[in-house]
N, C-alpha and C positions, 0 to 999 in steps of 0.2 A: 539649531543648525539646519543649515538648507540641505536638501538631497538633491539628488541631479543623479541620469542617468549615465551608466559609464563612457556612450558614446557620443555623448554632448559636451563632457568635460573634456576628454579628447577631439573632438573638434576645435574646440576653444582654446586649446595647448596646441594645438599642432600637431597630436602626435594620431598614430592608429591605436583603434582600439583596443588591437593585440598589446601594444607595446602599452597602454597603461595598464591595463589587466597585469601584466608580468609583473608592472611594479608595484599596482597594489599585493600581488601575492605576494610577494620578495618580502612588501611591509605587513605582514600577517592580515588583510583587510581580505572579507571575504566577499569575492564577487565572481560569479560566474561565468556571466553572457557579458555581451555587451547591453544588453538591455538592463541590468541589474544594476539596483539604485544604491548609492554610496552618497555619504556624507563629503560635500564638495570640500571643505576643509583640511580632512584625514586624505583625500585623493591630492588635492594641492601639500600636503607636508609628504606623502609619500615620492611625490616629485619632486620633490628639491634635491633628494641624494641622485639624480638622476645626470651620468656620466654627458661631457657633452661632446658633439661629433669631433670625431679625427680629421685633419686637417688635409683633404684634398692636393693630387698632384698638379702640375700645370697643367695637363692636359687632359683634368675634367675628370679621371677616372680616381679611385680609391688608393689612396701609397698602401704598397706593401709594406706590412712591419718584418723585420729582420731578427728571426727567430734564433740565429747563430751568428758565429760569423764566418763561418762556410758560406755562406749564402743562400742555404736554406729558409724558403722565406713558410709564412701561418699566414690562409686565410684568414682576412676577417669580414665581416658582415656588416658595412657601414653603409648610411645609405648615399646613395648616388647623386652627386651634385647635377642638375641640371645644366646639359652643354649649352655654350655660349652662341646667340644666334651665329655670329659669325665662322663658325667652325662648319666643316664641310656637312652635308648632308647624309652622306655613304657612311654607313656603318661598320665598313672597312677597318678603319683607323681605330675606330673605338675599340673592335672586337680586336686588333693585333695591338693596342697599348693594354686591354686588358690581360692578354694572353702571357706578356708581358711582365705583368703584376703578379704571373702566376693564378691568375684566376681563369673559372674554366667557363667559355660561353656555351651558350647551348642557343638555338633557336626558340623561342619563345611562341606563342600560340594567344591571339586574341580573345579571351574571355565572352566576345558580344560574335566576333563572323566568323569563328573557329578558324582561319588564316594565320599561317606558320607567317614569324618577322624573324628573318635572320640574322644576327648580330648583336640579336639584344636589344634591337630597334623593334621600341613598342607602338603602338594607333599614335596617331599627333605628332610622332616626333621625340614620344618620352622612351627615356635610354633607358634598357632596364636590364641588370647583368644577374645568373645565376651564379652564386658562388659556390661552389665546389666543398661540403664537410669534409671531404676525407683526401685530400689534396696532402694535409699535413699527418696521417695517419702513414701514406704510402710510404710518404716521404720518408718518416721513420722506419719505417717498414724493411724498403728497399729500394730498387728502381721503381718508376712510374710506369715500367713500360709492363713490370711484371705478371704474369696473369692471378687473376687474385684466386682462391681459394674457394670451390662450390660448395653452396652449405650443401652437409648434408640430408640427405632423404630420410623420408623415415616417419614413422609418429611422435608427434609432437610430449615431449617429455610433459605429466604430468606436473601442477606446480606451477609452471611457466604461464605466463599470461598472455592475452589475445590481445591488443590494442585496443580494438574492437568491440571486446566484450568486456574487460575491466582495466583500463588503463593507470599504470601506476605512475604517478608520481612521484620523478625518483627526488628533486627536493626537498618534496613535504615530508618523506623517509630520511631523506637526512637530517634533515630538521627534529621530526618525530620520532627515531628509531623504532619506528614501529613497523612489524611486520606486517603484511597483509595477507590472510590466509582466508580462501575460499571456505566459503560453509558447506557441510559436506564433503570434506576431504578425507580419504583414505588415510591409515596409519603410517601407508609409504610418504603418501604428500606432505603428510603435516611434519615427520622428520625431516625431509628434506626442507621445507618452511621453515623451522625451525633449526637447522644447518649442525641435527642430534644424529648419531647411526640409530637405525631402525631396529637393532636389537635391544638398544636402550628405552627407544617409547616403548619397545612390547613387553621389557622389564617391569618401568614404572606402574604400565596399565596392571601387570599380574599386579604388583604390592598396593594397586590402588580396589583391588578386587574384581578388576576387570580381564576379562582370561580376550583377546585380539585379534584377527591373525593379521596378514600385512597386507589385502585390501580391502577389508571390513570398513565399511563408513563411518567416521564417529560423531559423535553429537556436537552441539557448538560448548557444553559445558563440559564435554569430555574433554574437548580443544583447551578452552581456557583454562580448567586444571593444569592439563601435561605443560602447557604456556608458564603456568607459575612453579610448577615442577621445578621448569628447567630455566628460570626466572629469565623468561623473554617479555618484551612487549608486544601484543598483541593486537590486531585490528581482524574481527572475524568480516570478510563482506559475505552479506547476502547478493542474490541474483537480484532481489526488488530495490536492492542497494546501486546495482550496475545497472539501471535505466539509461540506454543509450539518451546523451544530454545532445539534443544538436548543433552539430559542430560549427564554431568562430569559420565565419566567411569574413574575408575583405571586401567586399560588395563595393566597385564603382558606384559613384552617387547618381550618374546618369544612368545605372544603368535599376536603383530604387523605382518602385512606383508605388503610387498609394493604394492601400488595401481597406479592404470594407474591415470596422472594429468588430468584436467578437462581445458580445453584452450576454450578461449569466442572468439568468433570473432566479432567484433565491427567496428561501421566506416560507415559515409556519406552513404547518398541512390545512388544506383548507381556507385559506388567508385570500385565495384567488390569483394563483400565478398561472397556471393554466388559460382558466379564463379571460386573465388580461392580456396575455399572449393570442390568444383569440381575436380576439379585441383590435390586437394591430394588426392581422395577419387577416382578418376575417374570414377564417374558417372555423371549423366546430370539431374540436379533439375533445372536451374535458367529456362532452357528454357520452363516449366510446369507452372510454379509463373505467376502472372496475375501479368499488368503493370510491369513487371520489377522487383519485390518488393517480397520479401520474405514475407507471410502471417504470419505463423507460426514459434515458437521454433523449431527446430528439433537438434535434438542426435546424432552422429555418432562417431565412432573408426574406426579407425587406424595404421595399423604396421610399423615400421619405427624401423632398426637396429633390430631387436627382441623383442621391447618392444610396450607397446599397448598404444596410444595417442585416448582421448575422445574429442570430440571435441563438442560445443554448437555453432547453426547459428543462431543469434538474429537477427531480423528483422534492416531493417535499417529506415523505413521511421518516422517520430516523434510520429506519434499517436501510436508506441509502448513503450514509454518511460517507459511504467510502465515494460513491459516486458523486456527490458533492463536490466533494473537494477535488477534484479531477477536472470538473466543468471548473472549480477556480483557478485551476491551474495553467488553464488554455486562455483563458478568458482576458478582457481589455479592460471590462468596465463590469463593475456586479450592480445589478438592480434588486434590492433590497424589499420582498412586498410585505407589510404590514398592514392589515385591516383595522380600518377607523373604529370599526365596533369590538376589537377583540385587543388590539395592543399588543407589546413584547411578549413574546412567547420562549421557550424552550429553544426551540428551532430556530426561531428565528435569531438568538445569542450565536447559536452554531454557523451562522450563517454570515453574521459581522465576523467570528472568528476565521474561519475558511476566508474570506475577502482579505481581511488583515495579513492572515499569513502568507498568502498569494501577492500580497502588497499592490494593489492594484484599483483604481479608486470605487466611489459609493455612490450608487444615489437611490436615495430612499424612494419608493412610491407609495405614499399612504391609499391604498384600495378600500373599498364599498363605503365611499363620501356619499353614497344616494341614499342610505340604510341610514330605518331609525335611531337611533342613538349613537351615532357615527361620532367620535370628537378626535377631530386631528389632532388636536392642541396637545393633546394630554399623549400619542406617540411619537409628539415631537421631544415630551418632557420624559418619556420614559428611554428613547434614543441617547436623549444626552447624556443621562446615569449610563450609556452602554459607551461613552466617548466621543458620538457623534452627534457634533453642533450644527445646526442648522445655518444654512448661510446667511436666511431673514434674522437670524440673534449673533449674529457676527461669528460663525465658524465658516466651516470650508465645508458641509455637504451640502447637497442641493436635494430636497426634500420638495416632492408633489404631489397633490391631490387627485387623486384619479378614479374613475368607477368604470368598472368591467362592464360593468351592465350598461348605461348611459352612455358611454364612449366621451364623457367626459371629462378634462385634462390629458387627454391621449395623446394628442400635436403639443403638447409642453414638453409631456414624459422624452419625446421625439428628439425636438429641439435640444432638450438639455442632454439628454446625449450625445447628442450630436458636437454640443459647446465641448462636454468634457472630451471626448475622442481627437477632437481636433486640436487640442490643448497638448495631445499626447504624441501627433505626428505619427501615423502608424503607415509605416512603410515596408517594403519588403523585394525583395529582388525576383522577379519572375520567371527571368529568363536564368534558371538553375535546376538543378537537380531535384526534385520534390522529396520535401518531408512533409510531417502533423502527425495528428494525434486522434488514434481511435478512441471516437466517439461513444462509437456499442458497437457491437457486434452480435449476431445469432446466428441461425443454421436453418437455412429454409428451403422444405422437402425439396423443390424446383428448382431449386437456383444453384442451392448449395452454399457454402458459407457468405453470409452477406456483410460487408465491416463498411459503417459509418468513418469517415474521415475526414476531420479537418486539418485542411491543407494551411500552411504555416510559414513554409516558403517554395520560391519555387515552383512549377509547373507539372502536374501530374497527366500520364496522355498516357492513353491507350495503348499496351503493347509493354511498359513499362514493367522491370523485376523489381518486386518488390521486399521487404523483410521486414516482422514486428514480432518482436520478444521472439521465440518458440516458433514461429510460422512465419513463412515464406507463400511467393505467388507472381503471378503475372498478369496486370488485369488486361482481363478480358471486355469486361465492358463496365462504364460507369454510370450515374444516374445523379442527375441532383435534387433538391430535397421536394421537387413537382413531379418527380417522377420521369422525368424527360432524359433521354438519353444525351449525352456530353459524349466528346471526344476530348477534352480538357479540362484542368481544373487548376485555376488561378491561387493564388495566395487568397486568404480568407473565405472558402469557399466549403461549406460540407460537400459529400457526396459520398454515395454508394457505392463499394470497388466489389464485383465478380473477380474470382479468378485464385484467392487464396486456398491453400491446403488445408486449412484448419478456421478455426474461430479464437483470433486472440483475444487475448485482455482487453478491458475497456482502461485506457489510458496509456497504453502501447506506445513508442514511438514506432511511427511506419517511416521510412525512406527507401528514397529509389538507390538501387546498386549497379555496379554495371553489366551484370548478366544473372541470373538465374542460378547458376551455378554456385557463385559467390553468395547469392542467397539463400539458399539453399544449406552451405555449408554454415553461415552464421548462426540460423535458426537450427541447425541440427549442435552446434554447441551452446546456446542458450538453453535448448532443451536438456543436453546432458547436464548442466546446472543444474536446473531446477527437478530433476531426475534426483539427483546424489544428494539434494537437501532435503529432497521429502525421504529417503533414506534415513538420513541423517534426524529428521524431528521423529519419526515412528522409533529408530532406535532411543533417541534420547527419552520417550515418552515408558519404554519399557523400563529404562536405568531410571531413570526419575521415580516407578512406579516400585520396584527391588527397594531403591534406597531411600525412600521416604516412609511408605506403607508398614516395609520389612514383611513378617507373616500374619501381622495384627488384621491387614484388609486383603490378605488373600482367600480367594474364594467369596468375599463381600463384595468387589466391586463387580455391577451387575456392567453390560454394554450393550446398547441399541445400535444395532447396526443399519446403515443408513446410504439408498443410492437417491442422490439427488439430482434431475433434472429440470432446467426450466429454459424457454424461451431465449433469451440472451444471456450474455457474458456476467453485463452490470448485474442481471437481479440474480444471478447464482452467486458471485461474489457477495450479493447483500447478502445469502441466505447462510453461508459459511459465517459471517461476520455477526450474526445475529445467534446463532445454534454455538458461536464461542463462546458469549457473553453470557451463555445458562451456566447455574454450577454445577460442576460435574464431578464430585468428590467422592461419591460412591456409584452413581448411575455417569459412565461415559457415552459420549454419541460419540460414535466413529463414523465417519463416512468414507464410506469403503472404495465407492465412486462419483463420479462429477462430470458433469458433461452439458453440452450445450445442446437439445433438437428433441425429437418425440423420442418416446424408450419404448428400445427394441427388445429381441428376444434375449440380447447377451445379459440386456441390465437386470431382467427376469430371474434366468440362470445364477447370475450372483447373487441376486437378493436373496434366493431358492437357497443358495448354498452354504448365504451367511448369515441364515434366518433372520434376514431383515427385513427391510420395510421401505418402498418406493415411493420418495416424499417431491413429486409432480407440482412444478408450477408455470402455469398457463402452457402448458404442453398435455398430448397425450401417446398412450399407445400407437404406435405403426404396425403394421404387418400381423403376425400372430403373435405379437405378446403378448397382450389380453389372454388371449388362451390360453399363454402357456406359463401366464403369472395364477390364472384361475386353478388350470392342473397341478403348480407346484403351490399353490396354498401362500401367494407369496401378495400381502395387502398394496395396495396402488390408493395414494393418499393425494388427492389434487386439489390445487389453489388455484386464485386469482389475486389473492393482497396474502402479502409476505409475512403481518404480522396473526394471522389467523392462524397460518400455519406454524409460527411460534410458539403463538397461545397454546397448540393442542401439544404439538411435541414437549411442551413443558406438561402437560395434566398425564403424557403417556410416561413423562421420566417420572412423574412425582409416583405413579400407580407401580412403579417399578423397585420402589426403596421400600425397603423391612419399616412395618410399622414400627412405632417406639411402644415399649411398655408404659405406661403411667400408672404410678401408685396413689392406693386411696387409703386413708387410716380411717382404721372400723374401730377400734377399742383397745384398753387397756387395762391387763389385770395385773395384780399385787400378790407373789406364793406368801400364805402365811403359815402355813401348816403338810408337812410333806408324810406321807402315807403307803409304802411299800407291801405289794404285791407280788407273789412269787410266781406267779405265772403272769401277769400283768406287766407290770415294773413300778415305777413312782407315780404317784399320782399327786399333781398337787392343787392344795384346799386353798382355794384364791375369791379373791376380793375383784367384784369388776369397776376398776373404779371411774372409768371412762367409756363413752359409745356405746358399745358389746362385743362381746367373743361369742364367734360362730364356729361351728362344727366344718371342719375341712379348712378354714383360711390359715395363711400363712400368717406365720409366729415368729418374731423374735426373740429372743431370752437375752435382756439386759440385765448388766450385774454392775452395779456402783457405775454407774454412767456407761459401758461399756459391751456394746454387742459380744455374746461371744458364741451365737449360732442362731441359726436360720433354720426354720425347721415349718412343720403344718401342724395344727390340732387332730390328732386322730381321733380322741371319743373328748364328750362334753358330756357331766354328767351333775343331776341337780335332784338331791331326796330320792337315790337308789334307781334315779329316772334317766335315762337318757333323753335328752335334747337338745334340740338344733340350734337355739342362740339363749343368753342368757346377758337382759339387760344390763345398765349403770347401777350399783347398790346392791346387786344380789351378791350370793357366794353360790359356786360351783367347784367340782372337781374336774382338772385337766388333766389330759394324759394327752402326751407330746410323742411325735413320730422318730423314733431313734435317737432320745435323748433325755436320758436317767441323772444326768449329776446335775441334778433340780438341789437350791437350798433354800431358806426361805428369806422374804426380803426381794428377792429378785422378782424382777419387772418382765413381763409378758405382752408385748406388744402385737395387737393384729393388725391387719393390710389385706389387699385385695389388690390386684394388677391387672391393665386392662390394656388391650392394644389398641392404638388410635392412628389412623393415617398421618404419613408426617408430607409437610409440605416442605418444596425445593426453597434453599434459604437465598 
């Protein structure tokens, strides 16, 4: 079946992209943008229930339907037949037949020279009328003329949603009966959520053993219990769940321009994607990177034939997997690098997967064809095991030969990018409001927060309010990837924005708002978000800890306490994502703090306070923390490659777990003869008939198969003689440490126990 994107098939139908979007949803088909690819097929059958227009009055405008027969008429929303040349010009007559119809004009506003058209008279001559939702609400209501109702002031009831921040969709609710409840919701919220009185969750929680009060956070497993409790259907969202998705434009098509493609480079550590990016770009970054390894995201363009190629370098080593996938998410086209002398790697699987699910095309580049033992043949043969056919064997990817070093195949590499992007039509509206997607972000001493961004649509200028996840700003000044100061920034364009309060996420949406203000308040409730969920995971992490453990690992689980800073956004996110994946069953890492820029006196004090330990990458000390981590005795552990510092925090949790005991069997004796002692006790006349029995090791006393004590050898004694071991084949006399009801027959087992470091499993 063919795919096609949603606003090709809508081209092709006639309709807007909005209006097939609706109807794919309506027909459960999931698509989100207009850029989102769908099976042409399932989009042509989800069109066929599609109603068709109401039939126009004489005079060009939409007939009123006749809601009573009062005469009370119900907008509707059909669309507008184009007037007949012959009809007057003045939009006079339109706006008083519309008015007429009961529909309500408003002046309209050109999209491209901001110039108000009165009457509903759009640029060219196209009629364009606002129809009025609540025309028929009044109507029931009362008079039209009535003054309506101020909402009230006030703080925003708890519960209730922002449009902004998590937008519900009320048919997929109807559809779903599902509720959607914020993570991190207080006892008040989730009653209300769940539409229970508030006495009753705080009932349930007592009989579930959970003592509440009513704004206590709860956990998201606390949620989904009291949810089945009170058998509702549930949908928990996270905050990383409500990633503002950028909003469906109608974009005039004059008013589209072509954008430079956005190309990923992906691929095994080591493989040479750095280098080959070099390569096109000729400069010299790989030989700067610590261990070999690219640290960070970085940006860069491009000129090739006339036209301008962006290009994203994502890290290759695993602990950037989250960053990975982020550059594939932004991305047009993935370049795929594979070394002639090494083949399919690990990462490199990672890396068709991230492509694939970004859905977004391939092209392989086989790297160091100049190296001895180099065999393409054999990465074309291991690709295809991975799904992808080469287009020389009749598949769809386009596979090239290249070497970093030589600059060899480098204008193919070019070219075929070029073919596929231009295949894809990548266009974009410029003259709009700007959005994208932070790249990276850090915190630098001079500048203050620095955030990479690729711009996505739309026009980014100087002066502009901004807002991404949790943080808000105004840039002050931009920079693009030579360092050159801009006053703009076009669709497909990285650049440097000054001027944020903070250092977001790397994978942010950023967009322009219309003042500061607005901004401001968005990022201050994203931030109350993700405030009430990390609430909500520490509480869940204690109930988790109560009702799993119970008192078996109280007092056993050790915790390393842990402030982590580093350089940027991306590589502190790797190093939390990497410090999850140790297991932490008896020895947890908690990390107490997290922050982006060098560590100050505060990070010191904490670490001081939570006898931790300051896990530094590619950052250092500012001001007098140094001294004042030296005076509170407080360690500063610094990197430059993320997986070293892994390595060691795992050898400092493994030094941290109770060694194991390990038992060794020394011998085995047989009581034959039992011999009582009045100041002594029982002594028994034993056969060794295994290893030996030493003086002081511990002793078993088995009886017809069956332990039934645990005890030591107190004396050993052999011909009136005391001594210290007493081979296989001899007889000796035992006498046992607090333990008389010796018979004969029973079995005398020794051991010896030893403790040995255990390693993290």
């Amino acid at each position: 079946m063919t795919k096609k994107r949603v606003h090709e098939i809508a081209k092709e139908q006639g309709l807007s992209s909005k209006e097939l979007l609706e109807k794919l949803k309506a027909a459960g088909v999931e698509a989100k943008a207009a850029a989102s690819s769908v099976e042409e097929a399932v989009a042509l059958k989800a069109l066929e229930n599609r109603s068709p227009p109401a039939p126009a009055a004489s005079n060009g405008a939409p007939a009123a339907v006749q809601a009573n027969g009062q005469g009370s008429t119900a907008t509707v929303a059909e669309p507008v037949s184009q007037a007949p040349e012959s009809a007057p010009a003045s939009g006079t007559a339109d706006a008083s037949s519309q008015a007429a119809a009961g529909e309500r004009v408003r002046p309209t506003r050109d999209s491209r020279t901001g110039e108000r058209t009165p009457g509903g008279v759009g640029p060219g001559g196209r009629r364009r009328v606002v129809i009025d939702s609540q025309a028929s609400r009044r109507q029931q209501g009362g008079p039209a003329n009535q003054p309506q109702r101020r909402p009230r002031r006030g703080r925003r009831r708890r519960g209730t949603y922002d449009d902004t921040i998590a937008p519900i969709d009320a048919a997929a609710m109807e559809a779903t009966d599902e509720i959607r409840v914020n993570s991190g919701s207080t006892v008040k919220d989730v009653a209300e959520y769940l539409g229970v009185p508030v006495p009753e969750v705080i009932k349930k929680l007592m009989t579930l053993g959970e003592m509440a009060t009513l704004t206590q956070t709860l956990s998201d497993d606390a949620i989904q219990v009291l949810a089945d409790e009170f058998d509702k259907q549930i949908e928990i969202v996270h905050a990383a769940d409500d990633v503002e998705v950028e909003p469906e434009f109608e974009d005039v098509e004059e008013d589209m321009v072509e954008r430079p493609p956005v190309v990923t480079i992906m691929g095994h550590v080591d493989h040479g994607k750095t280098s080959l990016l070099d390569a096109i770009r000729e400069t010299e970054v790989a030989a700067g990177e610590a261990g070999g390894i690219t640290q960070h995201i970085g940006a860069y363009q491009v000129h090739h034939d006339g036209k301008v190629v962006t290009f994203l370098d994502t890290p290759g080593h695993e602990a950037f997997t989250a960053m990975r996938a982020r550059g594939a998410r932004v991305t047009d086209v993935v370049v795929i690098v594979v070394a002639a002398d090494d083949g399919v790697k690990p990462q490199t699987e990672e890396a068709i997967d991230h492509a694939r699910a970004a859905d977004v095309p391939i092209v392989v580049a086989v790297n160091k064809i100049d190296k001895e033992g180099a065999q393409p043949e054999r990465v074309r043969t291991e690709m295809t095991q991975h799904g992808l056919q080469p287009a020389e064997w009749g598949g769809e990817i386009e596979f090239v030969d290249v070497s970093a070093k030589t600059r060899e195949g480098l204008d193919s590499l070019l070219d075929t990018i070029q073919v596929v992007t231009d295949l894809e039509e990548l266009k974009a509206n410029s003259d709009a409001e700007a959005s994208g997607t932070v790249i990276e972000s850090k915190l630098d001493p001079g500048r203050g927060p620095v955030v990479s961004v690729l711009i996505q649509r739309g026009t980014l200028r100087v002066g502009d309010a901004l807002v991404a996840g949790a943080h808000f700003g105004r840039v002050r000044a931009m920079h693009d990837f030579t360092g050159a100061r801009v006053k703009g920034a076009s669709p497909g364009q990285p650049v440097e924005v000054l001027g944020f309060d903070g250092v977001p996420e790397a994978g942010e949406l950023v967009r322009v708002v219309e003042n500061e203000r607005r901004a401001r308040q968005l990022a201050g409730e994203r931030a109350n978000r993700l405030k009430t969920e990390a609430l909500a995971r520490r509480s869940g992490r204690k109930m988790s800890l109560e009702d799993v453990f119970k008192l078996a690992q109280e007092g056993r689980v050790k915790e390393l306490s842990l402030v982590v800073k580093a350089d940027v956004a991306g590589s502190l996110e790797a190093i939390e994502d990497e410090i999850a994946k140790l297991p932490q069953g008896e020895v947890k890492v908690n990390i107490i703090h997290r922050g982006v820029g060098g560590i100050n006196e505060s990070d010191a004090m904490l670490a001081a306070a939570s006898n931790g330990v300051i896990l530094a990458f590619n950052v250092r000390p500012v001001g007098d923390a140094r001294q004042v981590a030296e005076r509170e005795g407080v360690e500063i552990r610094s990197y430059s490659v993320i997986y070293k510092a892994i390595e060691e925090l795992r050898a400092a949790m493994q030094g941290m777990l109770e060694p194991a005991e390990v038992e060794t069997p020394l011998g085995q004796a047989e009581v034959r003869q039992l011999f009582r002692a009045s100041k002594i006790g029982t002594i028994a006349g034993s056969h060794v008939s295994e290893g030996k029995v030493t003086r002081g090791a511990k002793a078993r006393v088995v009886r017809d198969g069956t332990v039934i004590y645990d005890t030591t050898i107190a004396s050993l004694r052999r011909f009136n003689e005391d001594v210290k071991e007493v081979s296989a084949g001899f007889e000796c006399g035992i006498l046992l440490t607090n333990f008389q009801d010796l018979r004969e027959g029973d079995v005398l087992e020794t051991y010896e126990t030893r403790k040995v470091e255990r390693e993290l499993s």
